[in-house]
C-alpha positions in Angstrom: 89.3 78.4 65.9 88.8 80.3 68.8 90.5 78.3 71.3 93.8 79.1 69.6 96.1 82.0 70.7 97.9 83.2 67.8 100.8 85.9 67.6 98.7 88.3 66.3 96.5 88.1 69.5 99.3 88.3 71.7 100.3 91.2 69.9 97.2 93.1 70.2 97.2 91.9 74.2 100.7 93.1 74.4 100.4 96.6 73.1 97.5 97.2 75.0 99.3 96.4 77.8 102.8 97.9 77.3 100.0 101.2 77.0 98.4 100.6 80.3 102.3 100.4 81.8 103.6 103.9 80.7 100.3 105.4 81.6 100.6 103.3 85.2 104.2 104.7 84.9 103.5 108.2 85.0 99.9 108.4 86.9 101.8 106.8 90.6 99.9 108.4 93.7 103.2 110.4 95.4 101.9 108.0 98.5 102.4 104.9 97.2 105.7 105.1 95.4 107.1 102.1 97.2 104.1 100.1 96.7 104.2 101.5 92.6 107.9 100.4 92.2 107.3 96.9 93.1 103.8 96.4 90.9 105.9 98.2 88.3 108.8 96.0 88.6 106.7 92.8 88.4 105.0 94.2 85.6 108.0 94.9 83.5 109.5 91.4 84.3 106.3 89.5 83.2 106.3 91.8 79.6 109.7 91.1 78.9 109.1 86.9 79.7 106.3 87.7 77.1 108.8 88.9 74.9 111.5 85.7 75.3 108.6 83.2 74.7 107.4 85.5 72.0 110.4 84.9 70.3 110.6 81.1 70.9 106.9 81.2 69.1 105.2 80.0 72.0 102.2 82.2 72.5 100.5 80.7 75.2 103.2 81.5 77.8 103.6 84.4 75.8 99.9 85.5 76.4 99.8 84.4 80.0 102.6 86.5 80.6 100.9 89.3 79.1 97.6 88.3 81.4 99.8 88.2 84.7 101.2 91.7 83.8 98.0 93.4 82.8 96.4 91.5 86.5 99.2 93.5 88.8 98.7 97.1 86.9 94.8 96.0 87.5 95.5 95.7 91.1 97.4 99.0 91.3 94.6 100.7 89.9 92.1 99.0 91.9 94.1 99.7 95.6 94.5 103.2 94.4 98.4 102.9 93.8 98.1 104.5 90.2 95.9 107.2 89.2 94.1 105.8 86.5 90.4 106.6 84.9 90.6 105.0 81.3 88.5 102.2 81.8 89.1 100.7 78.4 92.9 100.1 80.0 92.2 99.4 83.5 89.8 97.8 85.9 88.4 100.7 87.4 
């Protein structure tokens, strides 16, 4: 079924975004450090909430976490906080 969100899709969605937060990590525009630190702060708190309901086995918070976290390093990219090109990783 496609309507069902397995571990191994949350996974995948994880690791694709845990990637997109160390490049976001180490691409930060020297003018928007202040603006970086909080997305990146956000970020890291909505991957490791993926991970606690990861390990409870439910993968629909799990994967919404994972979409919430993925949105803000988006939005970073998109105001030009993080220097970013990799369109595969980021909405740019």
């Amino acid at each position: 079924m496609k309507n069902i969100i397995t571990k191994e899709k949350v996974e995948k969605y994880l690791a694709i975004s845990s990637k997109a937060f160390e490049i976001a990590k180490s691409s930060i525009v020297k003018s928007k450090k202040k603006e970086a630190k909080e997305i990146l702060i956000i970020v890291k708190c909505y991957l490791n909430d993926s991970m606690f309901f990861m390990n409870k086995k439910d993968y629909v918070n799990a994967f919404a976490c994972i979409n919430y976290s993925h949105g803000w390093l988006d939005c970073g990219a998109r105001l030009k906080i993080f220097y970013v090109k990799d369109n595969r990783l980021f909405s740019v």
